[in-house]
PDB file of N, CA, C and O in Angstrom, chain B, residues numbered from 101:
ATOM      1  N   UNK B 101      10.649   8.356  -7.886  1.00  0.00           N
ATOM      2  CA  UNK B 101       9.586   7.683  -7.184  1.00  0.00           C
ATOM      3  C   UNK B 101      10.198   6.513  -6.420  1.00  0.00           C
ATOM      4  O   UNK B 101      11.254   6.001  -6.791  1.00  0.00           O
ATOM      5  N   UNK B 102       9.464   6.061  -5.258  1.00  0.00           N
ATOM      6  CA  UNK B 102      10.288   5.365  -4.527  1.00  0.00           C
ATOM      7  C   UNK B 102       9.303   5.023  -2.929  1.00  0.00           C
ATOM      8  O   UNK B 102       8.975   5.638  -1.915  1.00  0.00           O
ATOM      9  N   UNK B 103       9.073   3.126  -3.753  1.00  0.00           N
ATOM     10  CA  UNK B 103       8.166   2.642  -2.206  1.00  0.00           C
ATOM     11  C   UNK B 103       8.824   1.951  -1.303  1.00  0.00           C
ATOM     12  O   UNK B 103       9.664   1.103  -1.605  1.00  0.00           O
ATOM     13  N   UNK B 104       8.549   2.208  -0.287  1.00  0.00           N
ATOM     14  CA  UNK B 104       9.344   1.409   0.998  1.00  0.00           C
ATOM     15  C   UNK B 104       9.848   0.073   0.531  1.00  0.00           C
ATOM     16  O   UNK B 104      11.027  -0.136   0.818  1.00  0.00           O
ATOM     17  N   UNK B 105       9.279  -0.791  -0.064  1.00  0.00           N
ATOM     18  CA  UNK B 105       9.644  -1.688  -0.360  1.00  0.00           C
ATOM     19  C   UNK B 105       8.430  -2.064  -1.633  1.00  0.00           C
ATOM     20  O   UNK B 105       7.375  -1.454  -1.806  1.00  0.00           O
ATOM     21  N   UNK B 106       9.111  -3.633  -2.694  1.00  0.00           N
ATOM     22  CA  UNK B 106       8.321  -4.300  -3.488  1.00  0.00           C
ATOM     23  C   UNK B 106       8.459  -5.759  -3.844  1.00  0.00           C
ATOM     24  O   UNK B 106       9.248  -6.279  -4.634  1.00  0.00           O
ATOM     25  N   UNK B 107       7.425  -6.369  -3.015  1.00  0.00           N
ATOM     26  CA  UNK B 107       7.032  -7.828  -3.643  1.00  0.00           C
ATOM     27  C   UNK B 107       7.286  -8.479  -5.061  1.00  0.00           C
ATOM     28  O   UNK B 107       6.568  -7.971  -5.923  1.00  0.00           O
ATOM     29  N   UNK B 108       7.887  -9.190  -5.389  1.00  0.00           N
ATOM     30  CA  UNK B 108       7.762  -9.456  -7.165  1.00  0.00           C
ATOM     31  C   UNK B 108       7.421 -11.025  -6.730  1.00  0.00           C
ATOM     32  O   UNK B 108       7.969 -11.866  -6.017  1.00  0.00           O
ATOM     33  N   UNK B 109       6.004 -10.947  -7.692  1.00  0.00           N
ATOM     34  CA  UNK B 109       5.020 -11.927  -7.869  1.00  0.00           C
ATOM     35  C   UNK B 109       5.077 -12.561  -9.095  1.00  0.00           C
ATOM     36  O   UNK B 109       5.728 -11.958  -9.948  1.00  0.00           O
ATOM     37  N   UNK B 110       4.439 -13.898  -9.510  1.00  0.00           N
ATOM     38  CA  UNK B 110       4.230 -14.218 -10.528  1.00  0.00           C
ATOM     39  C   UNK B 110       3.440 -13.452 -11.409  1.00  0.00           C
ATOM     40  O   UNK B 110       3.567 -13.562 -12.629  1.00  0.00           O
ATOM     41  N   UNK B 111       2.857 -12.898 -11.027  1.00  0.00           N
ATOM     42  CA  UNK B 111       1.333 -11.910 -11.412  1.00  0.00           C
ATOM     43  C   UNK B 111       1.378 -10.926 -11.756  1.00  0.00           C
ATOM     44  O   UNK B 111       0.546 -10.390 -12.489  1.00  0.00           O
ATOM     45  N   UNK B 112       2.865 -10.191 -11.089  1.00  0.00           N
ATOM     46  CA  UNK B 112       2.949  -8.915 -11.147  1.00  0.00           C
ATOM     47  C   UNK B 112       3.805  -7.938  -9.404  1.00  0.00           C
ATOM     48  O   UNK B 112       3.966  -8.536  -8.340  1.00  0.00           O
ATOM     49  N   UNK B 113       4.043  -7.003  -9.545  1.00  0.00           N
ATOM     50  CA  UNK B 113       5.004  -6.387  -8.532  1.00  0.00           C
ATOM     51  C   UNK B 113       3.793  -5.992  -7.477  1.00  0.00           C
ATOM     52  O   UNK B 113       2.759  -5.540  -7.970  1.00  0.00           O
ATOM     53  N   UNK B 114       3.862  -6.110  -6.376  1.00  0.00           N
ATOM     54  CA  UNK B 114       3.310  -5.565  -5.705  1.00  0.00           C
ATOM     55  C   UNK B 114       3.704  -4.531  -4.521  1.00  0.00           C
ATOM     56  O   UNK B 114       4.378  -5.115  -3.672  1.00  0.00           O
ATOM     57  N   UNK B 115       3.540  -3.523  -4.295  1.00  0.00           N
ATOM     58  CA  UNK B 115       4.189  -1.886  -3.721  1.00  0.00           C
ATOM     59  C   UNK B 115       3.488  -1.565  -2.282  1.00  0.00           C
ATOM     60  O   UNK B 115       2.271  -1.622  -2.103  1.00  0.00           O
ATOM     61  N   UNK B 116       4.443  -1.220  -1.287  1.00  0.00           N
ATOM     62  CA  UNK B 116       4.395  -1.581   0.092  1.00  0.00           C
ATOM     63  C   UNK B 116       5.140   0.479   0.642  1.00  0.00           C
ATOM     64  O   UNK B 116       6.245   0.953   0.379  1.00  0.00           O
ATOM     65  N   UNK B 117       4.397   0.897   1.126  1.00  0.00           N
ATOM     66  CA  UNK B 117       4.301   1.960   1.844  1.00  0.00           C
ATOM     67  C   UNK B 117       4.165   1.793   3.281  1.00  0.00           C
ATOM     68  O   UNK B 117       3.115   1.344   3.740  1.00  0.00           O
ATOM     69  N   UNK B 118       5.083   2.097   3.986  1.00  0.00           N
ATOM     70  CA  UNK B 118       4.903   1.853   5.830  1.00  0.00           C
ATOM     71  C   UNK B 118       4.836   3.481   6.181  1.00  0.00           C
ATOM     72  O   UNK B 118       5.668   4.315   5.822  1.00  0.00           O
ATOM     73  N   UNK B 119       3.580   3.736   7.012  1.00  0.00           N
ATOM     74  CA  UNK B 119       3.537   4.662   7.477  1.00  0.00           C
ATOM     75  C   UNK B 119       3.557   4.830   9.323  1.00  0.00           C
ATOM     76  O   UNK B 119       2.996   3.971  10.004  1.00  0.00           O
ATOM     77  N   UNK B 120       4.221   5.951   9.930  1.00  0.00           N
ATOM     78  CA  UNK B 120       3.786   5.809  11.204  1.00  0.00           C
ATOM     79  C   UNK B 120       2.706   6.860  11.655  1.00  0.00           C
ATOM     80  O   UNK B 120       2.927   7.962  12.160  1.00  0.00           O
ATOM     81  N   UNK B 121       1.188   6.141  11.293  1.00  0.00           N
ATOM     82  CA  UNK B 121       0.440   6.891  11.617  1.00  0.00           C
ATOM     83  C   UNK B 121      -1.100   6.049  12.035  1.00  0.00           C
ATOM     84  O   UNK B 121      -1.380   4.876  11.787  1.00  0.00           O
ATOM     85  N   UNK B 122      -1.541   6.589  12.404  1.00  0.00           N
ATOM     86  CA  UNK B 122      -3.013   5.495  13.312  1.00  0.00           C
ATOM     87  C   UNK B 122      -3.832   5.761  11.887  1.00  0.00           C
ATOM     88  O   UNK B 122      -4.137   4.608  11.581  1.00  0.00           O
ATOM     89  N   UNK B 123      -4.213   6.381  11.136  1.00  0.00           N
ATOM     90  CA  UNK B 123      -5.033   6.557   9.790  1.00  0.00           C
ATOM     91  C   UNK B 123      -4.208   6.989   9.044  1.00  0.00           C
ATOM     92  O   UNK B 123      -3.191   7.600   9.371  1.00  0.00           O
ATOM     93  N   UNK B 124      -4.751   6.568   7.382  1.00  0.00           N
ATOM     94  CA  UNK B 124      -4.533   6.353   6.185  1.00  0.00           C
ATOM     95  C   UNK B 124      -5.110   7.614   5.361  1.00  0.00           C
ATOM     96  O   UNK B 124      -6.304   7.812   5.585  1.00  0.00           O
ATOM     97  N   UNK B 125      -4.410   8.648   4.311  1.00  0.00           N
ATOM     98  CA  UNK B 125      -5.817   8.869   3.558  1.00  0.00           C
ATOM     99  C   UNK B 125      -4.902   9.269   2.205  1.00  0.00           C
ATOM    100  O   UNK B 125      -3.741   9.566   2.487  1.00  0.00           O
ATOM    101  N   UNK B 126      -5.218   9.315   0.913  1.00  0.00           N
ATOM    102  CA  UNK B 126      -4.871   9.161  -0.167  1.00  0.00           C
ATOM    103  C   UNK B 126      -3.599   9.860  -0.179  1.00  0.00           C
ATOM    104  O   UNK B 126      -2.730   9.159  -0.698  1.00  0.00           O
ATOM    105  N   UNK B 127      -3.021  11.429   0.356  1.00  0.00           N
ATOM    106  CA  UNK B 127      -1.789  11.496   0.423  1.00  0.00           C
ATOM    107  C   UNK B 127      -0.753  10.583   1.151  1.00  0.00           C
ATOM    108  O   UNK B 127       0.444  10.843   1.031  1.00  0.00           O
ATOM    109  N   UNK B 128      -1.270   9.266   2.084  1.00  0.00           N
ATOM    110  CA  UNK B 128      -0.149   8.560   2.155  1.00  0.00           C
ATOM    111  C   UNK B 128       0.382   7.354   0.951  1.00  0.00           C
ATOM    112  O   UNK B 128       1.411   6.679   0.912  1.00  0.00           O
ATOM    113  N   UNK B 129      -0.699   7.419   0.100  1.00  0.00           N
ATOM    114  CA  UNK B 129      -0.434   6.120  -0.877  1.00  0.00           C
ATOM    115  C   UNK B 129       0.321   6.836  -2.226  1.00  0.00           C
ATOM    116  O   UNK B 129       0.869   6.058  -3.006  1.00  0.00           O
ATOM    117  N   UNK B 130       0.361   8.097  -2.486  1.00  0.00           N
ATOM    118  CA  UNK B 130       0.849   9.210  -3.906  1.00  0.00           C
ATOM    119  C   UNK B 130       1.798   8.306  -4.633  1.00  0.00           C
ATOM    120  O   UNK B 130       1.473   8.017  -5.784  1.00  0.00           O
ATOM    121  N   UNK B 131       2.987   7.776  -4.130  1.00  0.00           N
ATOM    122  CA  UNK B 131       4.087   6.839  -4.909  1.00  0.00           C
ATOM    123  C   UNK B 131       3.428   5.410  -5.046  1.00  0.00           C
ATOM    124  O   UNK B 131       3.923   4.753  -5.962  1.00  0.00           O
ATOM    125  N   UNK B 132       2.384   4.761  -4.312  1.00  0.00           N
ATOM    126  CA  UNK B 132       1.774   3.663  -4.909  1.00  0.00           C
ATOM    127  C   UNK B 132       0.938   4.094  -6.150  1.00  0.00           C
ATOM    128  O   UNK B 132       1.077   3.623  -7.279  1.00  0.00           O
ATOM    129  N   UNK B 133       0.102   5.002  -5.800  1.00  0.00           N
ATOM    130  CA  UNK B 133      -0.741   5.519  -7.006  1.00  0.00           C
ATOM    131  C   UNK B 133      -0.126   5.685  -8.110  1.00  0.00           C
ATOM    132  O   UNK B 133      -0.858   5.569  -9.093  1.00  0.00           O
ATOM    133  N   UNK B 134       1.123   5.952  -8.352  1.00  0.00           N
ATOM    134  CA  UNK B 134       1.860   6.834  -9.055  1.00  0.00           C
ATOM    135  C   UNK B 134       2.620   5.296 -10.368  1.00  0.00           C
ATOM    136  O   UNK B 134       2.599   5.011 -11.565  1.00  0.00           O
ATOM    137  N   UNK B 135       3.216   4.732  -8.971  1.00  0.00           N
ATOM    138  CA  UNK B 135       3.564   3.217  -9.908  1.00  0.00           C
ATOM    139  C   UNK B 135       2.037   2.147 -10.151  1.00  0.00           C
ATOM    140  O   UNK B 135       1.891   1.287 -11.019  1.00  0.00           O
ATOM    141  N   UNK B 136       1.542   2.353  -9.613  1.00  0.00           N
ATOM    142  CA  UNK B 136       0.350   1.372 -10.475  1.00  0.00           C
ATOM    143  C   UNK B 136      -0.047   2.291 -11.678  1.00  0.00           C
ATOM    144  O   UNK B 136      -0.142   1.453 -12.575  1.00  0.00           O
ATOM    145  N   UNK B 137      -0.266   3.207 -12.109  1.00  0.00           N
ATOM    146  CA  UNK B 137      -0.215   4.315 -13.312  1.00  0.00           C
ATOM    147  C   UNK B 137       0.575   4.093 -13.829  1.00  0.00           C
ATOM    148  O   UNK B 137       0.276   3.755 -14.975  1.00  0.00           O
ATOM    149  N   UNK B 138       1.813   4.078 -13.583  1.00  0.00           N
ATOM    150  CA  UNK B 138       2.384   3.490 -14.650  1.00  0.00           C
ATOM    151  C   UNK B 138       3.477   2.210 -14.707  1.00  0.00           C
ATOM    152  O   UNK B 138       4.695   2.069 -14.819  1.00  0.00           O
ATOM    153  N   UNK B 139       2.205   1.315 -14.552  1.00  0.00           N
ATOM    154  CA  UNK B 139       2.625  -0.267 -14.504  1.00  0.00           C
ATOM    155  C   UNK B 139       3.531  -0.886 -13.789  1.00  0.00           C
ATOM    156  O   UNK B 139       3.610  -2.111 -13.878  1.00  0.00           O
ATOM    157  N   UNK B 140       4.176  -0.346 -13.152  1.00  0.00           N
ATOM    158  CA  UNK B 140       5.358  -0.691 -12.547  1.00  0.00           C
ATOM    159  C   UNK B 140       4.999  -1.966 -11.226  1.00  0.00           C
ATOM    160  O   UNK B 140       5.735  -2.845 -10.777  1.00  0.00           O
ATOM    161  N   UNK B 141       3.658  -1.624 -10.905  1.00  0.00           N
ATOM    162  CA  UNK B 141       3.355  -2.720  -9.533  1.00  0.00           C
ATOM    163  C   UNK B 141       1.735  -3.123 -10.043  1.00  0.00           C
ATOM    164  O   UNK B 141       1.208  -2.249 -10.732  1.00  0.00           O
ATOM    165  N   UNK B 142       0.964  -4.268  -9.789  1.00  0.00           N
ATOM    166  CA  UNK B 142      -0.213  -4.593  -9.947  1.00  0.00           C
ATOM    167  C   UNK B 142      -1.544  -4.024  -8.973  1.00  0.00           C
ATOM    168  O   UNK B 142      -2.740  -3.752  -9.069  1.00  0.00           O
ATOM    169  N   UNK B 143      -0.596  -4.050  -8.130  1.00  0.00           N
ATOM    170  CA  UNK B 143      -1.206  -3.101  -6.882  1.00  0.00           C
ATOM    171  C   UNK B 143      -0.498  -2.706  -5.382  1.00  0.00           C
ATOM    172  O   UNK B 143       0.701  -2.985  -5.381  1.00  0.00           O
ATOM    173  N   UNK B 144      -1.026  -2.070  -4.008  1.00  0.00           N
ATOM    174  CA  UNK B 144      -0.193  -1.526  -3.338  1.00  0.00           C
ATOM    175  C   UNK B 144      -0.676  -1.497  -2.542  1.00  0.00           C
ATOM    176  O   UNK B 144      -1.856  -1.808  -2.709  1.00  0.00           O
ATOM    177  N   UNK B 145      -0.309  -1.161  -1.168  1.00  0.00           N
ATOM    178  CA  UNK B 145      -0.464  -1.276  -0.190  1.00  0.00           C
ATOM    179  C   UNK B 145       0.057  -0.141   1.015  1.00  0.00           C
ATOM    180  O   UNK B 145       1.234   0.141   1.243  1.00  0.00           O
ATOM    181  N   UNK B 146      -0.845   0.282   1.538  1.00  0.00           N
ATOM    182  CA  UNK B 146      -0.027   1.284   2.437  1.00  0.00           C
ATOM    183  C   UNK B 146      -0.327   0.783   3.976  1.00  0.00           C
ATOM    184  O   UNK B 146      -1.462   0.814   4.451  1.00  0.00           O
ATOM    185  N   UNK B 147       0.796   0.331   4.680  1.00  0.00           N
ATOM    186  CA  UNK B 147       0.704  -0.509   5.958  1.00  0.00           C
ATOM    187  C   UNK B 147       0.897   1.150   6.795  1.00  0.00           C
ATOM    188  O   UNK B 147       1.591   2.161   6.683  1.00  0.00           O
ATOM    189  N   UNK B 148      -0.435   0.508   7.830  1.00  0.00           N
ATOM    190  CA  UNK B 148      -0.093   1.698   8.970  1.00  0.00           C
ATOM    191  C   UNK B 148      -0.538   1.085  10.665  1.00  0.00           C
ATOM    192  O   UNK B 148      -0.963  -0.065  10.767  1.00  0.00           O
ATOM    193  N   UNK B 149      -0.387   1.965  11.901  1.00  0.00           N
ATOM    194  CA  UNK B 149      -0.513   1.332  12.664  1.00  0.00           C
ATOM    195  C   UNK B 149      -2.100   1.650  13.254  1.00  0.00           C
ATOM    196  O   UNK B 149      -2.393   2.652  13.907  1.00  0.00           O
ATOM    197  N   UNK B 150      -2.907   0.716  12.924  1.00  0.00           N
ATOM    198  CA  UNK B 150      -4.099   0.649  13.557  1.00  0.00           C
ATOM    199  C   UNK B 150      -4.789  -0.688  13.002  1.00  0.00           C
ATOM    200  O   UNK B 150      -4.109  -1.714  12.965  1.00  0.00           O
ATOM    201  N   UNK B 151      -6.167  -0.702  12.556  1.00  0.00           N
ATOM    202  CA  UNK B 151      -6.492  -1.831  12.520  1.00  0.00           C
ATOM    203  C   UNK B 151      -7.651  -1.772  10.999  1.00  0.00           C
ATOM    204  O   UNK B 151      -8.105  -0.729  10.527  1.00  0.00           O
ATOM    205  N   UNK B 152      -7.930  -3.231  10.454  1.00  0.00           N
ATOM    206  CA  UNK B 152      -8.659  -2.977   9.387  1.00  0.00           C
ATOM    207  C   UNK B 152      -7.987  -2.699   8.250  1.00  0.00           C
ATOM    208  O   UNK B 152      -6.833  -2.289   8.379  1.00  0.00           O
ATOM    209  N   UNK B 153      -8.619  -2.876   6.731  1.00  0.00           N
ATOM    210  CA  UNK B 153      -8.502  -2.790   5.761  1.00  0.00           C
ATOM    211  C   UNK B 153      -9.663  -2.060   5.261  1.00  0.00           C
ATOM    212  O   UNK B 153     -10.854  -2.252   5.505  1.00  0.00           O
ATOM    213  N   UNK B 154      -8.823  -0.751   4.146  1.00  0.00           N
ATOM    214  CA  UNK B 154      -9.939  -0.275   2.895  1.00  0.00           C
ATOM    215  C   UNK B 154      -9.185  -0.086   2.248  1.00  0.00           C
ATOM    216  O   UNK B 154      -7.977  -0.054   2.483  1.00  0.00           O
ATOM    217  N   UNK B 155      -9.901   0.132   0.988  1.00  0.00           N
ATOM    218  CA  UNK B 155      -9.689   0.303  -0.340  1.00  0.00           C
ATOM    219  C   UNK B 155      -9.539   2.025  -0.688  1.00  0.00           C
ATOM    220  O   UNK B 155     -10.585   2.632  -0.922  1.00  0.00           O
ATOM    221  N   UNK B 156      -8.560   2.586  -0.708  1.00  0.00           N
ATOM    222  CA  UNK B 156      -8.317   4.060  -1.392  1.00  0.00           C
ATOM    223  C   UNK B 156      -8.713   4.464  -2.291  1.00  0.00           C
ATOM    224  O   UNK B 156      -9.324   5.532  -2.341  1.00  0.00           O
ATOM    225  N   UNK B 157      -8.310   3.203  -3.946  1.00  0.00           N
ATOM    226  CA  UNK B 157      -7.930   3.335  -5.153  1.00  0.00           C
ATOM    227  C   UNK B 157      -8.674   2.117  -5.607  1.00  0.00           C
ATOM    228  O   UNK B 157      -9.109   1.205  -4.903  1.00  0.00           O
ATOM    229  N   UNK B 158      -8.744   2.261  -6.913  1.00  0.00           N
ATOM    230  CA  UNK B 158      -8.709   0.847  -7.593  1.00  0.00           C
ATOM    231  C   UNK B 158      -7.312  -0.158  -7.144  1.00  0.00           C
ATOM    232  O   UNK B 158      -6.461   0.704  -6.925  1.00  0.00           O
ATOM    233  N   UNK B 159      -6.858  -1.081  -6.977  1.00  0.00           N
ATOM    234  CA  UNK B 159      -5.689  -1.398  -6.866  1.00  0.00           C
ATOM    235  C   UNK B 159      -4.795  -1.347  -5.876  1.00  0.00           C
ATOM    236  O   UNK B 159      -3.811  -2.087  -5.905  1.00  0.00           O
ATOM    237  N   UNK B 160      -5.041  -0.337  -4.710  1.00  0.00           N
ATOM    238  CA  UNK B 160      -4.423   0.628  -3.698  1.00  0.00           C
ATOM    239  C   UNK B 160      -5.448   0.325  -2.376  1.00  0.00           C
ATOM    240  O   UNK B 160      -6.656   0.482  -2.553  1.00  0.00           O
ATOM    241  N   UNK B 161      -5.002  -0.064  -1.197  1.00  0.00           N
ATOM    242  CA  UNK B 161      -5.070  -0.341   0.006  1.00  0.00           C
ATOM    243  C   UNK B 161      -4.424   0.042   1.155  1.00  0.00           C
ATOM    244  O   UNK B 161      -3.205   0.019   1.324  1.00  0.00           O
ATOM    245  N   UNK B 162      -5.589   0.536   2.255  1.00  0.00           N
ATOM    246  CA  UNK B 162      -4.552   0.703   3.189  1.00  0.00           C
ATOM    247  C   UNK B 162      -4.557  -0.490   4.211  1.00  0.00           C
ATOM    248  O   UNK B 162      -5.761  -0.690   4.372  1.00  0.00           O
ATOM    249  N   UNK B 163      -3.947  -1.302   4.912  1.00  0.00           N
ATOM    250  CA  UNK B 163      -3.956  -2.880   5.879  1.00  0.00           C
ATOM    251  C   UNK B 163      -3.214  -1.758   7.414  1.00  0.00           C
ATOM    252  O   UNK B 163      -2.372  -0.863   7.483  1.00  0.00           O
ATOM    253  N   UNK B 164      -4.207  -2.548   8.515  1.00  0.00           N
ATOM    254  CA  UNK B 164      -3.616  -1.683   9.482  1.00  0.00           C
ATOM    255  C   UNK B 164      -2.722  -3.121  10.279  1.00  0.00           C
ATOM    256  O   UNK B 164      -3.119  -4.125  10.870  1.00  0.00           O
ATOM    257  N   UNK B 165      -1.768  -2.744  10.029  1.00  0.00           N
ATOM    258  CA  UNK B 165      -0.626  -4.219  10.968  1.00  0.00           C
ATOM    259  C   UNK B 165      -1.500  -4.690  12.757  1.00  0.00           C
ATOM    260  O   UNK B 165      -1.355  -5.830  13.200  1.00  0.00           O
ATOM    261  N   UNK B 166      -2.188  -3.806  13.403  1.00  0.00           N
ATOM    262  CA  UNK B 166      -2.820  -4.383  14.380  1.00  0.00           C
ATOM    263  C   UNK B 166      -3.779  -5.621  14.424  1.00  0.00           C
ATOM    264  O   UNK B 166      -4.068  -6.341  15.380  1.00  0.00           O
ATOM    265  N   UNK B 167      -4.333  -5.681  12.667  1.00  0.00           N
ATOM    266  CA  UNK B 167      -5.107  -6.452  12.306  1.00  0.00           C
ATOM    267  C   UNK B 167      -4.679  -7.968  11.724  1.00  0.00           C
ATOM    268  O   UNK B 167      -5.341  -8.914  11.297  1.00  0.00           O
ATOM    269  N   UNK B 168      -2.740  -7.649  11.987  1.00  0.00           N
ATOM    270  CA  UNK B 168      -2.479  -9.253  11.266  1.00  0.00           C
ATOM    271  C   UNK B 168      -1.930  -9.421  12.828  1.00  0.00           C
ATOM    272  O   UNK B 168      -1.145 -10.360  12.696  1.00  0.00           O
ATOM    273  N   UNK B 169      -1.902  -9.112  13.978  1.00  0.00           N
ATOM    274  CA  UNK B 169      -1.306  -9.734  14.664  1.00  0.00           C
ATOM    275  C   UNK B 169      -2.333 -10.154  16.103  1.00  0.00           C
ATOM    276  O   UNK B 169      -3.258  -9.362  16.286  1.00  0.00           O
ATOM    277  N   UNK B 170      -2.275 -10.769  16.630  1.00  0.00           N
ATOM    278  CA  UNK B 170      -3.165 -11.626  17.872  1.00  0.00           C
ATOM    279  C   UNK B 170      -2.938 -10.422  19.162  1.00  0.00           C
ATOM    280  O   UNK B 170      -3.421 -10.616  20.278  1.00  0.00           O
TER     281      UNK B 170
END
């Protein structure tokens, strides 16, 4: 198993998936899902290119990078 990258927080690991795609849908998050199951990250994130945030999972997000930048 193996995420693009991981945050280590006071709180807990947090798991980062970059996709190149305009939408999100639960087969892009499988290795976030996979380490929040088994503890390895607190929660995750699957960055893609469009805009907006939802929620996949309990724990599991997709953030569209158009939406952090001006």
């Amino acid at each position: 198993m193996e995420a693009d990258f991981i945050l280590q927080g006071r709180d807990g690991n947090i798991g980062f998936e970059v996709k190149k795609t305009t939408s999100v849908n639960l087969s892009h998050a499988k290795t976030l899902i996979e380490a929040r199951r088994e503890g390895l990250i607190k929660e995750g994130y699957v960055l893609f290119d469009g805009e907006g945030k939802q929620q996949l999972l309990e724990g599991v997000f997709a953030l569209g990078l158009r939406s952090l930048v001006p």
